[in-house]
Steps between C-alpha positions, in 0.01 A plus 500: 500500500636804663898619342539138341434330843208254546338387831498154482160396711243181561294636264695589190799239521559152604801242491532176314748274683684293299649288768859486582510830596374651146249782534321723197283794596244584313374862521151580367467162272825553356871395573672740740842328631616112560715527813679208735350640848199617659554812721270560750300768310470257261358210723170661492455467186220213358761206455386247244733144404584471138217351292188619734251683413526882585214716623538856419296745670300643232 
């Protein structure tokens, strides 16, 4: 965290979709942000549906 921004990367955040365009980052294990769009930064981002299992990098 640099002046209350974070860097939102493949290894320390990843999205749940929800379906019908319903997205919620997580950042670092926790909840960051549910959003209605996927920017292209954010498109890199380990994508996982609702209800399967996550794999954090450890």
């Amino acid at each position: 965290m640099t002046d209350g921004a974070v860097e939102l990367r493949e290894d320390n955040a990843y999205i749940i979709d929800h379906g019908t365009k319903q997205y919620t980052i997580y950042y670092e294990g926790r909840f960051f942000a549910d959003i209605d769009h996927l920017s292209e930064d954010l498109k890199r981002l380990p994508r996982y549906k609702e209800g399967e299992p996550i794999h954090e990098n450890d």
